[in-house]
C-alpha positions in Angstrom: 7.5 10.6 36.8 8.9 9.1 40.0 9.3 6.1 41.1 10.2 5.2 45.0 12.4 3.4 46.7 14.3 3.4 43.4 18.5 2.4 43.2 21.3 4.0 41.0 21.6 3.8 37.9 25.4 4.5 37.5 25.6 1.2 39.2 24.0 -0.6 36.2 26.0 1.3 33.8 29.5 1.0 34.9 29.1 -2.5 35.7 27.3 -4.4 38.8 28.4 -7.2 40.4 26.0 -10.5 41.1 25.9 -9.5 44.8 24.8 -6.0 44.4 21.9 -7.2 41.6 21.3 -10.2 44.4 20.3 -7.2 47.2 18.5 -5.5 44.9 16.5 -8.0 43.5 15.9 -9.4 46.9 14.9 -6.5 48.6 11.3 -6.4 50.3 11.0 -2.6 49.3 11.2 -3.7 45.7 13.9 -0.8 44.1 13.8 -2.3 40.7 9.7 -2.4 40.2 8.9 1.0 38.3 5.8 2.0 39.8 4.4 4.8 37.8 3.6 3.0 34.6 1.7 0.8 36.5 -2.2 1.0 37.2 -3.6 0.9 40.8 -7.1 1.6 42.6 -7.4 5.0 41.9 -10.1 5.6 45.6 -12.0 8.5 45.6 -9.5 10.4 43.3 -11.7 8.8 40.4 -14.7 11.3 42.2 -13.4 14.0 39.5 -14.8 11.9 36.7 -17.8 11.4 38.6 -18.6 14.6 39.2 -18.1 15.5 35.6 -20.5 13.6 34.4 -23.0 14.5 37.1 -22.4 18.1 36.5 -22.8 17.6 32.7 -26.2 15.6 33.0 -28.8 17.9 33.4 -30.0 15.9 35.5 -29.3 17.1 38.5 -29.9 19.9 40.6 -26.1 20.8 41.9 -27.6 22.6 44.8 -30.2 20.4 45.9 -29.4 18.7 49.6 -30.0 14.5 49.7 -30.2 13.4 52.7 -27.5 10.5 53.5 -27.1 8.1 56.1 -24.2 6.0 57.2 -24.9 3.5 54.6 -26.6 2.6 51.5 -27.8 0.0 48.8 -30.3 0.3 46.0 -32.1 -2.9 47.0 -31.9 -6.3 49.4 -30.2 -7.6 45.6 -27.1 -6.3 47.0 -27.4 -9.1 49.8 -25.3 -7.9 52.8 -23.4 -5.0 50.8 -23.8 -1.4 51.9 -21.8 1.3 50.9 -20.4 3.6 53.3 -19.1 7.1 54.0 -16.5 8.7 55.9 -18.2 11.9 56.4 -21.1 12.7 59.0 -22.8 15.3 57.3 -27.0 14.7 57.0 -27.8 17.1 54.1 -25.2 17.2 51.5 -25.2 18.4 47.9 -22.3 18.4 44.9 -19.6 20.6 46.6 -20.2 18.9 49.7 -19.9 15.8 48.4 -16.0 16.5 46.8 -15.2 18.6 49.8 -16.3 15.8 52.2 -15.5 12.8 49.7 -18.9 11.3 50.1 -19.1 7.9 48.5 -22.8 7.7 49.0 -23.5 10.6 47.4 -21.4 9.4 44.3 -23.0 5.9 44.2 -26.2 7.1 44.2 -26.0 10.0 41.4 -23.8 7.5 39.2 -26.2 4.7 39.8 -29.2 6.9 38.7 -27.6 7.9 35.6 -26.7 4.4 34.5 -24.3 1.8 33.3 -24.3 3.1 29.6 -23.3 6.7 30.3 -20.9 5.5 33.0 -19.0 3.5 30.6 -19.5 6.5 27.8 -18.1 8.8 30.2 -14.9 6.8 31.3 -13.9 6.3 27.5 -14.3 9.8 26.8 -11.3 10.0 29.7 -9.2 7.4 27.4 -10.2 4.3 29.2 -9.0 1.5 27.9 -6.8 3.3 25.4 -3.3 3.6 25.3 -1.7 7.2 26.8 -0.4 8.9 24.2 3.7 9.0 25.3 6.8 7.1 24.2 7.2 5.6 27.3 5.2 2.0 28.0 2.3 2.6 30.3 -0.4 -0.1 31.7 -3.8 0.9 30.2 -6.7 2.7 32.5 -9.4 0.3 33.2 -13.2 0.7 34.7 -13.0 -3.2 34.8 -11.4 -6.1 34.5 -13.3 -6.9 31.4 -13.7 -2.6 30.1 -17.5 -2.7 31.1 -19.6 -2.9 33.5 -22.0 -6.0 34.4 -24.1 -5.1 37.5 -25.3 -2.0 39.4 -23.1 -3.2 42.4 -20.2 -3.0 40.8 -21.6 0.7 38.9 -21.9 1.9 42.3 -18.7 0.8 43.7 -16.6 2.2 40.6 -18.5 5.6 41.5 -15.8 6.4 44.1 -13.0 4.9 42.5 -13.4 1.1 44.1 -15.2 -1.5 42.1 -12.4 -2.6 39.5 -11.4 0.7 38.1 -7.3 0.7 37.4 -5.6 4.3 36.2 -2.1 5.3 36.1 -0.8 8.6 38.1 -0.2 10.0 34.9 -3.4 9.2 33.1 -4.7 10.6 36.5 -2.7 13.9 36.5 -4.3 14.6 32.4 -7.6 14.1 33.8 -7.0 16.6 36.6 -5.7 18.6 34.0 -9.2 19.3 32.7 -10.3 21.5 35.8 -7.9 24.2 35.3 -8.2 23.9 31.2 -11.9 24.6 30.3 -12.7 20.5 30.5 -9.9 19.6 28.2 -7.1 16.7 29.4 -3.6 17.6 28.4 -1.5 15.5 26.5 1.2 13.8 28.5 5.0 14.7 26.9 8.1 12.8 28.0 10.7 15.2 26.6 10.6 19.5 27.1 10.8 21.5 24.0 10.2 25.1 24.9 9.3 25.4 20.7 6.6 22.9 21.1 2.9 24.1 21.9 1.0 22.4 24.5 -1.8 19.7 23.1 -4.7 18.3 24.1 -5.3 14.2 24.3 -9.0 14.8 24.9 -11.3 17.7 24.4 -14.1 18.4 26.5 -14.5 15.7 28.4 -16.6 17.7 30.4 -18.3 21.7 29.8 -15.9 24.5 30.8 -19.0 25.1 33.2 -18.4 22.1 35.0 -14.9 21.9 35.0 -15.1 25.6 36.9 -17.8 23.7 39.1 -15.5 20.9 40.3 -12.8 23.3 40.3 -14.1 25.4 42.7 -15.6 22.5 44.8 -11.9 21.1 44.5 -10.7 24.8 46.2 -13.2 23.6 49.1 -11.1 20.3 49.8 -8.3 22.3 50.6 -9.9 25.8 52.1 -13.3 24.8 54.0 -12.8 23.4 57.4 -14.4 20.6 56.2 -12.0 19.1 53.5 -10.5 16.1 53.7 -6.8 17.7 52.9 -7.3 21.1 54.7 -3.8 20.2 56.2 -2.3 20.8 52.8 -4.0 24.0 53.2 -0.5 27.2 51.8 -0.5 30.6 52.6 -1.3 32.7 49.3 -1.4 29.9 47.0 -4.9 28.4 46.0 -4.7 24.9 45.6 -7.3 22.5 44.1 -7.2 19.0 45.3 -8.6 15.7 45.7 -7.5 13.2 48.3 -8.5 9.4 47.9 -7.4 6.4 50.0 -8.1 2.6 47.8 -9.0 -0.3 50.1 -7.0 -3.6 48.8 -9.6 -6.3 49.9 -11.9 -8.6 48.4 -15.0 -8.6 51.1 -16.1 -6.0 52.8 -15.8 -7.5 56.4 -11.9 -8.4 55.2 -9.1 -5.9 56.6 -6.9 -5.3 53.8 -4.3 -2.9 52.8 -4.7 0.6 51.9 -2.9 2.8 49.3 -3.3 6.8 49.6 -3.8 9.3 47.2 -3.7 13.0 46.7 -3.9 14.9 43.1 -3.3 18.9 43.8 -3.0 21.9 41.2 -2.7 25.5 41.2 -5.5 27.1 40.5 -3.5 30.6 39.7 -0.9 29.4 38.0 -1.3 25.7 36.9 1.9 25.1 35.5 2.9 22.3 38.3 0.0 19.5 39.0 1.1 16.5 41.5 -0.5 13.2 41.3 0.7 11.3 44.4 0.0 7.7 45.0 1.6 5.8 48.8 1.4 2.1 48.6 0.1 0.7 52.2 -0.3 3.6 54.2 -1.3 3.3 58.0 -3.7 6.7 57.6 -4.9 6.9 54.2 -4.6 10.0 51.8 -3.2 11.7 55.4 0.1 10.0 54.7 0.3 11.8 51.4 -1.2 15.2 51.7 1.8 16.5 53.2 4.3 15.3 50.7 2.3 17.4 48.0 2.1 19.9 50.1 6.0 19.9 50.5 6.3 20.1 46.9 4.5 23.1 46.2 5.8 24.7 49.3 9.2 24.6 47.5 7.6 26.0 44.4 
Protein backbone atom coordinates (compact mmCIF):
# COMPACT_ATOMS: atom_id res chain seq x y z
CA UNK A 1 0.00 0.00 0.00
CA UNK A 2 1.51 3.16 -1.35
CA UNK A 3 0.78 6.38 -1.16
CA UNK A 4 2.49 9.28 -3.41
CA UNK A 5 4.00 12.19 -3.12
CA UNK A 6 4.30 11.13 0.53
CA UNK A 7 7.09 12.95 3.19
CA UNK A 8 9.33 11.32 6.02
CA UNK A 9 8.30 10.07 8.70
CA UNK A 10 11.58 10.34 10.79
CA UNK A 11 10.76 13.93 10.62
CA UNK A 12 7.51 13.51 12.58
CA UNK A 13 9.15 11.32 15.06
CA UNK A 14 12.21 13.05 16.09
CA UNK A 15 10.45 16.18 16.30
CA UNK A 16 9.22 18.79 13.43
CA UNK A 17 9.35 22.20 13.54
CA UNK A 18 6.10 24.60 12.68
CA UNK A 19 7.82 25.63 9.48
CA UNK A 20 8.48 22.20 8.18
CA UNK A 21 4.56 21.01 9.14
CA UNK A 22 3.66 24.69 7.44
CA UNK A 23 5.33 23.31 3.91
CA UNK A 24 3.90 20.27 4.26
CA UNK A 25 0.57 21.18 4.98
CA UNK A 26 0.64 23.84 2.38
CA UNK A 27 1.88 21.94 -0.36
CA UNK A 28 -0.32 21.77 -3.66
CA UNK A 29 0.87 18.07 -4.16
CA UNK A 30 -0.77 17.26 -0.82
CA UNK A 31 2.16 14.78 0.99
CA UNK A 32 0.20 14.30 4.05
CA UNK A 33 -3.30 12.99 2.34
CA UNK A 34 -2.98 9.01 2.33
CA UNK A 35 -4.44 8.10 -0.72
CA UNK A 36 -4.91 4.47 -0.74
CA UNK A 37 -7.62 4.07 1.90
CA UNK A 38 -9.49 6.28 -0.02
CA UNK A 39 -12.26 5.39 -2.67
CA UNK A 40 -12.11 6.92 -6.20
CA UNK A 41 -13.96 6.27 -9.81
CA UNK A 42 -12.77 2.99 -10.44
CA UNK A 43 -13.29 3.56 -14.98
CA UNK A 44 -13.34 0.67 -16.80
CA UNK A 45 -11.33 -1.36 -14.18
CA UNK A 46 -14.83 -2.07 -12.65
CA UNK A 47 -15.41 -4.02 -16.37
CA UNK A 48 -14.00 -7.27 -14.33
CA UNK A 49 -17.21 -7.33 -12.29
CA UNK A 50 -19.15 -6.73 -15.23
CA UNK A 51 -18.01 -9.35 -17.15
CA UNK A 52 -18.47 -11.67 -14.22
CA UNK A 53 -21.72 -11.38 -14.02
CA UNK A 54 -22.32 -11.54 -17.81
CA UNK A 55 -20.36 -14.61 -17.98
CA UNK A 56 -22.22 -16.20 -15.10
CA UNK A 57 -25.82 -15.33 -16.52
CA UNK A 58 -26.62 -17.74 -18.90
CA UNK A 59 -27.80 -15.41 -20.63
CA UNK A 60 -25.59 -14.73 -22.98
CA UNK A 61 -23.93 -16.14 -25.83
CA UNK A 62 -19.97 -15.20 -25.06
CA UNK A 63 -19.28 -15.59 -28.69
CA UNK A 64 -22.02 -13.98 -30.34
CA UNK A 65 -20.95 -10.53 -32.31
CA UNK A 66 -23.37 -7.24 -31.44
CA UNK A 67 -23.01 -4.94 -33.62
CA UNK A 68 -21.95 -1.33 -31.95
CA UNK A 69 -21.84 2.03 -33.04
CA UNK A 70 -20.18 5.10 -31.79
CA UNK A 71 -22.87 5.67 -29.43
CA UNK A 72 -25.78 4.37 -27.58
CA UNK A 73 -29.00 4.90 -25.31
CA UNK A 74 -31.80 2.58 -24.51
CA UNK A 75 -34.44 5.20 -25.36
CA UNK A 76 -35.08 9.21 -26.12
CA UNK A 77 -35.75 8.94 -21.82
CA UNK A 78 -32.17 9.36 -21.63
CA UNK A 79 -32.71 13.02 -23.15
CA UNK A 80 -29.36 14.05 -24.84
CA UNK A 81 -27.13 11.17 -23.00
CA UNK A 82 -25.29 8.71 -25.19
CA UNK A 83 -22.78 6.55 -24.09
CA UNK A 84 -19.68 6.17 -25.97
CA UNK A 85 -16.71 4.05 -26.78
CA UNK A 86 -13.17 4.42 -27.38
CA UNK A 87 -12.81 1.50 -29.67
CA UNK A 88 -13.83 1.36 -33.58
CA UNK A 89 -14.51 -2.10 -33.86
CA UNK A 90 -18.25 -2.97 -35.73
CA UNK A 91 -18.73 -6.60 -34.52
CA UNK A 92 -17.58 -7.19 -31.06
CA UNK A 93 -18.27 -9.97 -28.60
CA UNK A 94 -17.06 -10.63 -24.67
CA UNK A 95 -13.25 -10.86 -25.19
CA UNK A 96 -13.43 -8.12 -27.46
CA UNK A 97 -15.13 -6.15 -25.38
CA UNK A 98 -12.34 -6.42 -22.24
CA UNK A 99 -9.60 -6.42 -24.83
CA UNK A 100 -10.93 -3.23 -26.51
CA UNK A 101 -12.63 -1.79 -23.19
CA UNK A 102 -15.89 -1.26 -24.88
CA UNK A 103 -18.33 0.64 -22.73
CA UNK A 104 -21.20 0.08 -25.04
CA UNK A 105 -20.92 -3.37 -25.02
CA UNK A 106 -20.93 -3.35 -21.14
CA UNK A 107 -23.91 -0.92 -20.80
CA UNK A 108 -25.93 -2.76 -22.90
CA UNK A 109 -25.36 -6.48 -21.45
CA UNK A 110 -25.65 -4.94 -17.75
CA UNK A 111 -28.69 -2.99 -18.67
CA UNK A 112 -30.36 -6.12 -20.11
CA UNK A 113 -29.76 -8.06 -17.12
CA UNK A 114 -31.07 -5.45 -14.70
CA UNK A 115 -30.86 -3.31 -11.67
CA UNK A 116 -31.62 -6.21 -9.17
CA UNK A 117 -28.78 -8.49 -10.21
CA UNK A 118 -26.48 -5.56 -10.69
CA UNK A 119 -26.78 -4.57 -7.25
CA UNK A 120 -26.77 -8.62 -6.16
CA UNK A 121 -23.66 -8.92 -8.00
CA UNK A 122 -21.68 -5.81 -6.56
CA UNK A 123 -22.46 -7.02 -2.88
CA UNK A 124 -21.34 -10.30 -3.58
CA UNK A 125 -17.80 -8.23 -4.34
CA UNK A 126 -18.22 -6.66 -0.63
CA UNK A 127 -19.91 -3.49 -1.63
CA UNK A 128 -20.79 -1.52 0.85
CA UNK A 129 -19.06 -3.62 3.47
CA UNK A 130 -16.17 -2.91 5.37
CA UNK A 131 -12.62 -4.70 3.94
CA UNK A 132 -11.62 -7.01 6.25
CA UNK A 133 -7.96 -5.42 7.55
CA UNK A 134 -6.81 -3.56 10.58
CA UNK A 135 -6.12 -0.63 8.80
CA UNK A 136 -9.19 2.08 8.23
CA UNK A 137 -10.33 1.88 4.74
CA UNK A 138 -13.36 4.14 2.90
CA UNK A 139 -16.07 1.62 2.06
CA UNK A 140 -16.66 0.47 -1.92
CA UNK A 141 -19.80 2.05 -3.22
CA UNK A 142 -22.03 1.33 -6.51
CA UNK A 143 -23.72 4.73 -5.34
CA UNK A 144 -24.03 7.37 -3.41
CA UNK A 145 -27.04 5.94 -1.72
CA UNK A 146 -25.75 1.64 -2.18
CA UNK A 147 -28.48 1.23 -4.97
CA UNK A 148 -29.36 1.99 -7.95
CA UNK A 149 -32.44 4.35 -9.05
CA UNK A 150 -32.54 4.50 -12.83
CA UNK A 151 -31.33 2.53 -15.91
CA UNK A 152 -29.10 5.64 -16.80
CA UNK A 153 -27.25 5.48 -13.98
CA UNK A 154 -27.26 1.18 -14.38
CA UNK A 155 -25.70 1.78 -17.52
CA UNK A 156 -23.17 4.21 -16.64
CA UNK A 157 -21.92 2.09 -13.46
CA UNK A 158 -21.44 -0.76 -16.22
CA UNK A 159 -17.98 0.63 -17.01
CA UNK A 160 -17.06 1.77 -13.82
CA UNK A 161 -18.66 5.64 -14.20
CA UNK A 162 -22.05 6.35 -12.76
CA UNK A 163 -21.27 6.65 -8.88
CA UNK A 164 -19.36 3.56 -8.29
CA UNK A 165 -16.38 4.36 -5.49
CA UNK A 166 -13.70 1.32 -4.70
CA UNK A 167 -10.51 1.36 -3.04
CA UNK A 168 -7.17 -0.01 -4.87
CA UNK A 169 -7.10 -2.59 -2.44
CA UNK A 170 -10.69 -3.67 -2.46
CA UNK A 171 -9.87 -3.48 -6.36
CA UNK A 172 -6.67 -5.70 -6.18
CA UNK A 173 -9.06 -8.73 -4.04
CA UNK A 174 -11.38 -8.55 -6.79
CA UNK A 175 -8.76 -9.04 -9.45
CA UNK A 176 -7.61 -11.64 -7.24
CA UNK A 177 -10.58 -13.80 -8.26
CA UNK A 178 -9.29 -14.41 -11.99
CA UNK A 179 -6.22 -16.19 -11.09
CA UNK A 180 -8.13 -18.06 -7.94
CA UNK A 181 -11.07 -20.08 -9.43
CA UNK A 182 -13.60 -16.83 -8.81
CA UNK A 183 -12.68 -16.50 -5.18
CA UNK A 184 -11.34 -12.75 -3.81
CA UNK A 185 -8.45 -12.99 -1.36
CA UNK A 186 -8.51 -11.64 1.90
CA UNK A 187 -6.47 -8.50 2.20
CA UNK A 188 -3.59 -8.93 5.26
CA UNK A 189 -1.60 -5.98 6.60
CA UNK A 190 1.18 -7.94 8.39
CA UNK A 191 3.31 -11.30 6.66
CA UNK A 192 3.34 -14.42 8.65
CA UNK A 193 4.87 -17.08 6.61
CA UNK A 194 2.78 -19.63 9.31
CA UNK A 195 -0.46 -18.16 8.32
CA UNK A 196 -2.48 -19.78 5.30
CA UNK A 197 -3.85 -17.63 2.76
CA UNK A 198 -7.95 -16.85 3.15
CA UNK A 199 -10.61 -16.03 1.23
CA UNK A 200 -12.92 -12.71 1.93
CA UNK A 201 -15.43 -13.94 -0.65
CA UNK A 202 -15.99 -17.23 -2.36
CA UNK A 203 -17.15 -17.48 -5.74
CA UNK A 204 -18.07 -14.46 -6.65
CA UNK A 205 -18.06 -15.73 -9.96
CA UNK A 206 -17.66 -19.77 -11.60
CA UNK A 207 -14.08 -20.89 -11.90
CA UNK A 208 -15.39 -21.07 -15.63
CA UNK A 209 -15.74 -17.53 -15.89
CA UNK A 210 -13.06 -16.44 -13.91
CA UNK A 211 -10.70 -18.61 -16.61
CA UNK A 212 -13.02 -16.66 -19.24
CA UNK A 213 -12.07 -13.15 -18.18
CA UNK A 214 -8.79 -14.41 -17.43
CA UNK A 215 -7.89 -15.26 -20.66
CA UNK A 216 -9.72 -12.25 -22.23
CA UNK A 217 -7.60 -10.25 -19.58
CA UNK A 218 -4.24 -12.04 -21.41
CA UNK A 219 -5.78 -10.34 -24.64
CA UNK A 220 -5.42 -6.71 -23.11
CA UNK A 221 -1.91 -7.22 -22.82
CA UNK A 222 -0.99 -9.76 -25.89
CA UNK A 223 -3.47 -8.95 -28.95
CA UNK A 224 -2.58 -5.94 -30.94
CA UNK A 225 -5.70 -4.69 -30.04
CA UNK A 226 -5.42 -4.14 -26.19
CA UNK A 227 -5.58 -1.19 -24.65
CA UNK A 228 -2.24 -1.84 -22.49
CA UNK A 229 -0.29 -3.93 -25.19
CA UNK A 230 2.62 -1.47 -24.30
CA UNK A 231 2.86 -3.20 -20.95
CA UNK A 232 3.24 -6.12 -23.10
CA UNK A 233 7.10 -8.49 -21.07
CA UNK A 234 8.95 -10.86 -22.71
CA UNK A 235 8.20 -14.51 -21.12
CA UNK A 236 5.91 -13.30 -18.59
CA UNK A 237 2.02 -13.55 -19.19
CA UNK A 238 0.40 -10.82 -17.78
CA UNK A 239 -3.39 -10.29 -17.20
CA UNK A 240 -4.63 -6.76 -17.14
CA UNK A 241 -7.12 -4.27 -17.24
CA UNK A 242 -6.57 -0.59 -17.86
CA UNK A 243 -9.38 2.05 -17.01
CA UNK A 244 -9.20 5.88 -17.17
CA UNK A 245 -12.38 7.65 -14.73
CA UNK A 246 -13.66 11.01 -16.14
CA UNK A 247 -14.13 13.63 -13.13
CA UNK A 248 -17.17 15.69 -14.54
CA UNK A 249 -20.62 16.14 -13.91
CA UNK A 250 -22.11 16.66 -17.74
CA UNK A 251 -21.10 15.03 -20.48
CA UNK A 252 -20.29 18.15 -22.60
CA UNK A 253 -18.05 19.40 -19.32
CA UNK A 254 -14.11 18.77 -19.65
CA UNK A 255 -13.06 17.49 -16.51
CA UNK A 256 -10.20 15.73 -14.99
CA UNK A 257 -9.10 12.33 -15.56
CA UNK A 258 -7.60 9.73 -13.15
CA UNK A 259 -5.83 6.46 -14.75
CA UNK A 260 -5.86 3.09 -13.93
CA UNK A 261 -4.19 -0.15 -14.58
CA UNK A 262 -4.74 -3.56 -12.38
CA UNK A 263 -2.04 -6.34 -13.75
CA UNK A 264 -1.37 -10.05 -12.46
CA UNK A 265 0.68 -12.87 -13.33
CA UNK A 266 -1.02 -15.34 -14.72
CA UNK A 267 1.99 -18.10 -14.13
CA UNK A 268 2.84 -17.21 -11.02
CA UNK A 269 0.37 -14.81 -9.29
CA UNK A 270 2.10 -14.14 -6.26
CA UNK A 271 2.55 -10.21 -7.08
CA UNK A 272 -0.86 -8.31 -8.33
CA UNK A 273 -0.56 -4.28 -8.83
CA UNK A 274 -3.53 -2.14 -8.66
CA UNK A 275 -2.35 1.27 -9.83
CA UNK A 276 -4.43 4.35 -9.71
CA UNK A 277 -2.72 8.23 -11.22
CA UNK A 278 -4.73 11.12 -10.18
CA UNK A 279 -5.13 13.73 -13.28
CA UNK A 280 -3.34 12.24 -15.89
CA UNK A 281 -2.95 14.06 -19.32
CA UNK A 282 -3.35 10.41 -21.30
CA UNK A 283 -5.43 8.24 -19.35
CA UNK A 284 -4.51 4.61 -18.18
CA UNK A 285 -1.33 5.34 -20.74
CA UNK A 286 0.23 7.30 -17.93
CA UNK A 287 0.05 4.26 -15.78
CA UNK A 288 0.64 1.17 -17.80
CA UNK A 289 4.20 1.68 -17.73
CA UNK A 290 4.70 2.16 -14.16
CA UNK A 291 3.15 -1.54 -13.65
CA UNK A 292 5.03 -2.58 -16.19
CA UNK A 293 8.30 -1.30 -14.41
CA UNK A 294 7.28 -3.10 -11.45
CA UNK A 295 7.00 -6.51 -12.74
CA UNK A 296 9.96 -5.87 -14.95
CA UNK A 297 11.97 -5.74 -11.75
CA UNK A 298 10.29 -8.90 -10.55
Amino acid sequence: MVSAPSFNPNHFSLGITSTEYSKLSNDAAKPLLNRFNKTYSPGSTFKLLSAALIADSEKFDLNEKRTIGDKWQKDSSWGDFYVTRVGNQPNVNFRDALVTSDNIYFAQAITELGVKTFEQGSKKFGFNEKLPIEFPFQTSKISQSNSIDSELLLANSAYGQGEVQISPLHLASVYSSIVNDGNMIKPKLVMNEETEPEFWKEDVMSSEAALKIKESLIGVIEDPNGTAKEAKISNLTLAGKTGTAELKLSQGEKGKENGWFVAVDTESPHLLVAMMVEDVKKGSHDVTPKVKNIFSQK
